[in-house]
Every structure is written in structure tokens, then in C-alpha cells.
N, C-alpha and C positions, 0 to 999 in steps of 0.2 A: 570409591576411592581406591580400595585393594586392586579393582580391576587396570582402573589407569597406574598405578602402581607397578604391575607386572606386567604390562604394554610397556613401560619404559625400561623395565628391566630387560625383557626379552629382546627391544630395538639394540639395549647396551652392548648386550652377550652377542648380538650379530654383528653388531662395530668391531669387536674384540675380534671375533672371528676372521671374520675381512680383515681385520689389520693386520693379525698374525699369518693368514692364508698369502696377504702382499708381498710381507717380509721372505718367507718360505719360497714363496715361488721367486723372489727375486735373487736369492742366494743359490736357489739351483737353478738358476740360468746362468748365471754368472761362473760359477763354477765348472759347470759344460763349458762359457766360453774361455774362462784361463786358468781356470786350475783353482782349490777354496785356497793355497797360501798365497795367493796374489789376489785374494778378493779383500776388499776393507768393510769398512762398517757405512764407511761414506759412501762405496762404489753400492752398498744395497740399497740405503737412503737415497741415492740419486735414481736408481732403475726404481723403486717401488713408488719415489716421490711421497716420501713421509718427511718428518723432522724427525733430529736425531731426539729430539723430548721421545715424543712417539715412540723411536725403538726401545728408549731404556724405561719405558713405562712398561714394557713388554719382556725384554730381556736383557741380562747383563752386558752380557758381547758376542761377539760373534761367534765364537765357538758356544752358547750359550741356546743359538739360534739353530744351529746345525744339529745338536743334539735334539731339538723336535723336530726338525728336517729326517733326522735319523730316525726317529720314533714310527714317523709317516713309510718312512722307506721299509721297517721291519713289519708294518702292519702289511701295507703290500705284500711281503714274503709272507706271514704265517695264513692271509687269505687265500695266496693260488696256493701253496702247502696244503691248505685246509682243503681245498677241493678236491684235491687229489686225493686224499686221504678220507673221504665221503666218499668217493670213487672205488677206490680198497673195499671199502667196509661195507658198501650196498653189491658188489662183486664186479663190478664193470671196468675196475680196473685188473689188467691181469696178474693171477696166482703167481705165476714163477716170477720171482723178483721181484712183487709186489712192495717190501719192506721198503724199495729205494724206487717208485714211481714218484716223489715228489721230490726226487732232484732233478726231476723234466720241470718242474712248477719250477724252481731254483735257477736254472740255466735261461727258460721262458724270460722269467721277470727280469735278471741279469743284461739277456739279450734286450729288451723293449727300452734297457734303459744305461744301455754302454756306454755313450756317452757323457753320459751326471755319474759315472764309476769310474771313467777310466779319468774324469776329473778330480775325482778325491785318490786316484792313487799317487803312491808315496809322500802324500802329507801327513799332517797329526788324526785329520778325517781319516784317513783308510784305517788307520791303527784302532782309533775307536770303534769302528765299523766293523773291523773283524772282530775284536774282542764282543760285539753284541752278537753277530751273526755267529761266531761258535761256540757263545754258549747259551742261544735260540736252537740251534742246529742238533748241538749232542747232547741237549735235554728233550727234544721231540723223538729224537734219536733211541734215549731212552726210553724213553714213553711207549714207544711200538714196539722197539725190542722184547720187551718189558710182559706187553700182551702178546706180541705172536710166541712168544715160551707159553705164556699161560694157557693158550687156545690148541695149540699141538701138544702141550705136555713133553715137550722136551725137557734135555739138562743140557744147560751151557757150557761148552768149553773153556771159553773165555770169558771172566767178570763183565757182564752186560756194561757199566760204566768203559772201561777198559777200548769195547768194542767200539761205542758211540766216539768216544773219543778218538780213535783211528780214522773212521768214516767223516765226522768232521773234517780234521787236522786234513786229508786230502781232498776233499772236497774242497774247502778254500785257496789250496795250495792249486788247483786245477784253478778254479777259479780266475783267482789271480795270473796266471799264466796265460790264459784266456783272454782277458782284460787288455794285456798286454801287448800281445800279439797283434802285429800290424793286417795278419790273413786268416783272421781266425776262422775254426771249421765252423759251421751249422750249430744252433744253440741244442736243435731236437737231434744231431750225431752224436755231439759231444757229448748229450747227458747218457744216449743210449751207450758211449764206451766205457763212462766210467761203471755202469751199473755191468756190462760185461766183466770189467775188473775183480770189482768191489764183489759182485751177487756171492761168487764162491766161496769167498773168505766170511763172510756174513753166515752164510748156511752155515759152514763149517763151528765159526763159534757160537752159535745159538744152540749147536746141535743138533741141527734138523738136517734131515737124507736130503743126495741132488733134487733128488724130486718131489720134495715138499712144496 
């Protein structure tokens, strides 16, 4: 009995899944094609073909929906993040400037999905998305700051919090400018200028020589 039991539970939790996976994929298609403040709750029910029982057995509304849409989207960023930063740490990614090779992962994942971005700009969605993205961004931020002092044995110039927070703050502000832009550059140039920018002022406040 336990076993049929937990046969029906596990068919349940994949129903669940599927239904949420429909809802999600149909608000980020929709989104790409007019923007999320022009999407409804009906225009997601019509493209996923649920009842609206169905979505609110699931979630409240649609901004309700977008926040696991959002969820999915940061998991994305902190996996190519994560590679890169297994990449640092086993050596294969390169020493100089190493600290910011995972805003190639950033511009990469950005670039593969410009247009479900440049669908939530300037709605109430981008606004949430930035506030998750930078403060995802200048707590990984600090994290490495954090060990590369510990690993050289430097002294910081600048409050490590202080730094992450700059490197953030322009990094979205690029970003967004990016997103924007009707002719934008290469996702793999553009991450190599900001790290041209940024590398200096970074060494500088961590305390570490050009050629650390």
C-alpha cells in the first residue's frame, strides 16, 4: 500500500511540475513577444491552455508567477557564474583579472536571452530583477573579494562591501545600456571592456600590485 502510495504521490509532484513548467514557459514567451505590462493572466491561460482554477491553485497573479520565472532566470546566472569560478579556482581561467571572468558568464547568459530582457525592461519586472540581480551580484562579489585578500595576503584600500558595490552598481548600469541599445557590441567584447575598465580600480582597492 505505501508503495502505491508514493507512485501517486510522485505522478502528483510531476503534474505540479508540468503545470508550473506551462505557466513559466508561457509568460516568458509572451513577454519576449509584448512586453510583461501588456501581458494578463488570461493571455497566459490562453497560450499554456489551463483554467484560470489551475493558475490560482498555483499562484496568486501574475506578478506572483514572474517571481519563479525570476527565480529560474537567477539560477541560470549563478550556474554559468559557477563555472567560471571552478574555472578560477582549478587555474584554467586566467590570473590577471581573474576576479571579474564571470561577467563573461553574465553578458554570455544576458546575450542567449535578450530578448525575454529586453521584454521586461522598463516595467515593474526589470525593477525586481535588478534589485535580485545586484544583490546576487555584490554578495558573490564579496565572497571572492573576500578570498582573493585572504589568498595574497593583502590590505584593502577600499571596504570590500564598498568595492562589490561599485562593480555591481556598473555592471547593471552597462547592462542595461546594452539591453537597450538597438546595435549592440558582441556580448564576449563587451564583457572584455568592462573588465578592461573595472580590472584597475579592483586591484587598486583590494590592494594588490598591477601584477598580481
Amino acid at each position: 500500500m505505501s508503495g502505491e502510495g508514493s507512485t501517486g504521490a510522485e505522478r502528483e509532484d510531476r503534474r505540479v511540475r508540468r503545470t508550473r513548467r506551462q505557466l513559466r514557459e508561457a509568460l516568458l514567451a509572451l513577454v519576449v513577444e509584448r512586453g510583461y505590462d501588456r501581458v494578463t493572466v488570461q493571455d497566459v491561460l490562453d497560450r499554456a491552455d489551463l483554467s484560470r482554477a489551475t493558475f490560482y491553485g498555483h499562484y496568486r497573479d501574475k506578478d506572483d508567477l514572474l517571481v519563479a520565472c525570476l527565480a529560474e532566470l537567477l539560477d541560470a546566472v549563478r550556474a554559468a557564474m559557477a563555472t567560471y569560478a571552478s574555472a578560477y579556482a582549478t587555474g584554467v581561467a586566467p590570473a590577471r583579472g581573474g576576479e571579474l571572468t564571470a561577467t563573461r558568464a553574465i553578458f554570455e547568459h544576458v546575450a542567449a536571452n535578450r530578448s525575454l530582457y529586453r521584454g521586461l525592461l522598463g516595467s515593474r519586472a526589470w525593477t525586481v530583477l535588478l534589485r535580485h540581480l545586484r544583490e546576487h551580484f555584490t554578495g558573490l562579489a564579496q565572497e571572492h573579494f573576500r578570498a582573493v585578500i585572504a589568498d595574497r595576503g593583502s590590505s584593502p584600500a577600499v571596504p570590500v562591501e564598498v568595492t562589490a558595490q561599485c562593480v555591481g552598481g556598473a555592471l547593471l548600469a552597462l547592462l542595461t545600456w546594452w539591453l537597450e541599445s538597438e546595435a549592440p557590441l558582441p556580448a564576449e567584447q563587451l564583457a572584455h571592456m568592462f573588465e578592461r575598465l573595472t580590472a584597475p580600480s579592483i586591484q587598486a582597492a583590494l590592494g594588490l600590485s598591477p601584477d598580481a
